[in-house]
C-alpha atoms as a printed R data frame, in Angstrom:
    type eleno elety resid chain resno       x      y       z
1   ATOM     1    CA   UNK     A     1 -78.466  7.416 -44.521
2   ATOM     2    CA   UNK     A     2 -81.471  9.253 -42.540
3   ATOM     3    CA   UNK     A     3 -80.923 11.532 -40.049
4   ATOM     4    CA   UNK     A     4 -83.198  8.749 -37.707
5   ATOM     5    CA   UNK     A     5 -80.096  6.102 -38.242
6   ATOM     6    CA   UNK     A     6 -77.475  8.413 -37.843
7   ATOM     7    CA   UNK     A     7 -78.834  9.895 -34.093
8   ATOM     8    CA   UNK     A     8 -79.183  5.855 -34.080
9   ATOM     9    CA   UNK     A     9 -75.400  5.822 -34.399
10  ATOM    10    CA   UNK     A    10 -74.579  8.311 -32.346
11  ATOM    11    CA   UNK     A    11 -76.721  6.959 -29.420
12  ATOM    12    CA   UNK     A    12 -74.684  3.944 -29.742
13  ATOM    13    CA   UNK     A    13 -71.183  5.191 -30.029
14  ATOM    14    CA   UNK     A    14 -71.634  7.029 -26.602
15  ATOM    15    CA   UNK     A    15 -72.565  4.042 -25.025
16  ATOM    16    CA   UNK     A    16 -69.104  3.091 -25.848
17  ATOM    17    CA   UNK     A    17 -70.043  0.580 -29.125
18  ATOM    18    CA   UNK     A    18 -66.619  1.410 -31.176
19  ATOM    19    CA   UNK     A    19 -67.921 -0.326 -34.333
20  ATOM    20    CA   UNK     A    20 -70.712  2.189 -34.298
21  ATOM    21    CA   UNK     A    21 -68.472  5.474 -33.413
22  ATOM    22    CA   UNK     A    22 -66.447  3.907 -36.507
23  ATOM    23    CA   UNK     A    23 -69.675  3.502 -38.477
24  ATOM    24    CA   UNK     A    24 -70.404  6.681 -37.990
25  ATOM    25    CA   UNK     A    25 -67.889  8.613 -38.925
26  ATOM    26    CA   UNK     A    26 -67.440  6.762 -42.074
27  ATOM    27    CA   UNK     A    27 -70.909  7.402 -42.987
28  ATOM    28    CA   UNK     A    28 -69.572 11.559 -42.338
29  ATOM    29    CA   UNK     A    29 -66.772 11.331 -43.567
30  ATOM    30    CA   UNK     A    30 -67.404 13.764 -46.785
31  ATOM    31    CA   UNK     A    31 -69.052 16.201 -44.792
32  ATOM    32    CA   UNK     A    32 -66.108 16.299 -42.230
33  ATOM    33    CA   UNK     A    33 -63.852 16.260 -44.859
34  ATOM    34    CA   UNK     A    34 -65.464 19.575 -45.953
35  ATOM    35    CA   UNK     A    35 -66.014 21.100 -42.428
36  ATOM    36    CA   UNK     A    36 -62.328 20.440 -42.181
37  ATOM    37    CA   UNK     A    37 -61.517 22.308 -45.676
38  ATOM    38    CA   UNK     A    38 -63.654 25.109 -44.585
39  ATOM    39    CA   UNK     A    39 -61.703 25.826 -41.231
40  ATOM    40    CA   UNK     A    40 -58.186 25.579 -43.460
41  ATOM    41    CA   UNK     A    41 -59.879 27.990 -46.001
42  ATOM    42    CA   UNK     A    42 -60.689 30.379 -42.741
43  ATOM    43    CA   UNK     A    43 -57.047 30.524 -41.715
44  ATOM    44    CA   UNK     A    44 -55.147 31.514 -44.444
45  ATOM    45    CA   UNK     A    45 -52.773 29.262 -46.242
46  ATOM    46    CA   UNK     A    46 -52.036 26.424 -43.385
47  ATOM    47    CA   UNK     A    47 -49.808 23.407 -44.409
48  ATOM    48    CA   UNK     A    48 -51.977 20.821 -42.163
49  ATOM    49    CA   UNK     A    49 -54.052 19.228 -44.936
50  ATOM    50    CA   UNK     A    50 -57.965 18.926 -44.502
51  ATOM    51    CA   UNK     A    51 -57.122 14.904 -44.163
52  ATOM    52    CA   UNK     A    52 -54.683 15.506 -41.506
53  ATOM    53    CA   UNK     A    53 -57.218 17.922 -39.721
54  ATOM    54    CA   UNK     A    54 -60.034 15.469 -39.785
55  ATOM    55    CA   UNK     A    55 -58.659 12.447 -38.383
56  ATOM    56    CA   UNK     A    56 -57.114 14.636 -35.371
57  ATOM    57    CA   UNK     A    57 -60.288 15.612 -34.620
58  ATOM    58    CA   UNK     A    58 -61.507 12.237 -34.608
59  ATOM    59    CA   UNK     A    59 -58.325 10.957 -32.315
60  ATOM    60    CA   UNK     A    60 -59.363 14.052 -29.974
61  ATOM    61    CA   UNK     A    61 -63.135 13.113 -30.116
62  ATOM    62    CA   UNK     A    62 -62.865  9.540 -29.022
63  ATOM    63    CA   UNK     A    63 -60.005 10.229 -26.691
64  ATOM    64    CA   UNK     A    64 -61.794 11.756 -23.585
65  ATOM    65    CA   UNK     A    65 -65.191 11.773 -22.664
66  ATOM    66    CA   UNK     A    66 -67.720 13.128 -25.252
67  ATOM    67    CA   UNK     A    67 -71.024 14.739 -24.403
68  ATOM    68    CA   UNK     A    68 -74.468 13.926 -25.710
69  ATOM    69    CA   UNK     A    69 -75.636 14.596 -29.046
70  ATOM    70    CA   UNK     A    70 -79.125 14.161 -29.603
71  ATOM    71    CA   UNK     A    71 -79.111 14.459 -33.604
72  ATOM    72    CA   UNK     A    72 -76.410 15.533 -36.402
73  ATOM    73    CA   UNK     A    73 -76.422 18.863 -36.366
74  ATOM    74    CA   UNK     A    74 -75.220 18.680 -32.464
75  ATOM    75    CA   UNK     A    75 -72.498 15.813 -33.919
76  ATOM    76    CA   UNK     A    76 -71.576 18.559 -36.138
77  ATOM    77    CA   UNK     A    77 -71.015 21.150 -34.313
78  ATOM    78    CA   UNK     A    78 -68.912 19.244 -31.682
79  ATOM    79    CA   UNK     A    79 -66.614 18.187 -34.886
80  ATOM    80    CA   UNK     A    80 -66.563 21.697 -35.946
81  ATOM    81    CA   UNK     A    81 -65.701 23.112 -32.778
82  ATOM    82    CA   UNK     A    82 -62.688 20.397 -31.685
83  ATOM    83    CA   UNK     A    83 -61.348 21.190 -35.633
84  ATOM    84    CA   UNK     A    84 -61.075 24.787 -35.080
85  ATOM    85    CA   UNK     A    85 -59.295 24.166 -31.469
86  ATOM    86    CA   UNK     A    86 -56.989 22.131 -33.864
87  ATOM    87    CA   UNK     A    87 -56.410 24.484 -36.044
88  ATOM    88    CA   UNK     A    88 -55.910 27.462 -33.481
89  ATOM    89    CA   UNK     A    89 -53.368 25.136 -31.557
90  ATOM    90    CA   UNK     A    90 -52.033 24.525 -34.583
91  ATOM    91    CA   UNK     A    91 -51.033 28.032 -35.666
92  ATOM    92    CA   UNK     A    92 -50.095 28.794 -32.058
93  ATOM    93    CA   UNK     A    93 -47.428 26.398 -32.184
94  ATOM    94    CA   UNK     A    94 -46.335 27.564 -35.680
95  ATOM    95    CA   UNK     A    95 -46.419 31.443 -34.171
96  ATOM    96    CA   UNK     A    96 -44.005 30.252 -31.198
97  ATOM    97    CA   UNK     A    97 -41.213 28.094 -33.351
98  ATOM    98    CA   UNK     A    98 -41.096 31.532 -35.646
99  ATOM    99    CA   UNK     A    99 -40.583 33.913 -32.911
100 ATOM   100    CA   UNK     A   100 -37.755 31.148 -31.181
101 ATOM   101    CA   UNK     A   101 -40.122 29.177 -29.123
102 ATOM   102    CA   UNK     A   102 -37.899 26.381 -30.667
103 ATOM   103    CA   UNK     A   103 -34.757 27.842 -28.554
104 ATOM   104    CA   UNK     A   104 -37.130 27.677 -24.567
105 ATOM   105    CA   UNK     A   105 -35.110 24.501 -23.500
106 ATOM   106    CA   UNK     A   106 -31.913 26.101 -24.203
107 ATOM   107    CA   UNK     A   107 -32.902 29.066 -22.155
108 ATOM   108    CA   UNK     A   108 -33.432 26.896 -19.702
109 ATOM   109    CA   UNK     A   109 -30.161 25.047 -19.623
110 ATOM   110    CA   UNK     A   110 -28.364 27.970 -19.546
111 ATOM   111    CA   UNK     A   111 -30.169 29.165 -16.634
112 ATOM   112    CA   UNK     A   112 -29.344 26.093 -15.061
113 ATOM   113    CA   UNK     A   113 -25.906 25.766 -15.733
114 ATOM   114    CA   UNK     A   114 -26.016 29.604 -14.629
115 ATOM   115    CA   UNK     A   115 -27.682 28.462 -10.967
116 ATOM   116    CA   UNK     A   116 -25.304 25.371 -10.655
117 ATOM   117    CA   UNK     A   117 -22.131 27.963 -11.142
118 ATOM   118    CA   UNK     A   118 -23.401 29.974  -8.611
119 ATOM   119    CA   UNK     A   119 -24.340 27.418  -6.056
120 ATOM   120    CA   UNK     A   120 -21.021 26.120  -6.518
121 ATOM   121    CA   UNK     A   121 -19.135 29.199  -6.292
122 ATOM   122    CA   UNK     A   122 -17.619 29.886  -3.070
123 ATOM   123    CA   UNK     A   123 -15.891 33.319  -2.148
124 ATOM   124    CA   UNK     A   124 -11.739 33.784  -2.237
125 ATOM   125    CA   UNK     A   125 -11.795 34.480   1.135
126 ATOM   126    CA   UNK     A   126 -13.914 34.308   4.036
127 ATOM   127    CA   UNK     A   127 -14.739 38.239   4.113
128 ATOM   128    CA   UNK     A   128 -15.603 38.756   0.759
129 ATOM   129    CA   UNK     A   129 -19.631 38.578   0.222
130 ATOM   130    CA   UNK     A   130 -19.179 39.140  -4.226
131 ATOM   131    CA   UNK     A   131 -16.096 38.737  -6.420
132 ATOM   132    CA   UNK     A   132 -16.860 39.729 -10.112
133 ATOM   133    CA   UNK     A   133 -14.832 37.690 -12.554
134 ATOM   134    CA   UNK     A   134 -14.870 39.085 -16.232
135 ATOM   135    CA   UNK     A   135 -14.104 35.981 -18.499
């Protein structure tokens, strides 16, 4: 397909024609699918497949507002740039679960249940500001 048909197709998918934003991304598809690969390859080993990668940048892309592209290479680039954001969100979340991000909520509750005990708490006797309790 010439780059005239494809700035054709691009022209129409931001005026909001989903058979054309469809269109075009099947007519990219194998150069996505490589732009993906390359941005795995650039992060070490990464257990999100190139697949995977691709079609969350496409959920991404035609989820909020997209700006103008006036020919491929722009398209590109845009696809480039929300797949790395993919992948660097990616390995952020991976970073946090390995150094207990899993374990937040549970911090949480306990800080809760900690602030609930204390509310509730009232003093032996009327003088007393603190009583320590060892349990």
């Amino acid at each position: 397909m010439s780059d005239s048909e494809i700035s054709r197709l691009i022209q129409s998918s931001e005026g909001g024609n989903v058979a054309a934003r469809k269109e075009l991304f099947s007519v990219l598809y194998d150069e996505l699918h490589r732009i993906a690969q390359r941005e795995l390859r650039r992060n070490g080993s990464l257990t999100m497949s190139p697949t995977t990668l691709l079609h969350e940048a496409y959920l991404s892309m035609s989820a909020g507002a997209s700006p103008e592209f006036p020919d491929r290479a722009r398209f590109l680039a845009y696809a480039c740039r929300a797949m790395r954001g993919l992948v660097i969100d990616y390995i952020r979340s991976r970073s946090a679960q390995k150094r207990g991000g899993e374990f937040e909520s549970m911090r949480r509750m306990e800080s809760t249940a900690v602030t609930t005990f204390l509310v509730q708490w009232k003093p032996v006797k009327e003088g007393c500001s603190a009583v320590m309790v060892n349990c």
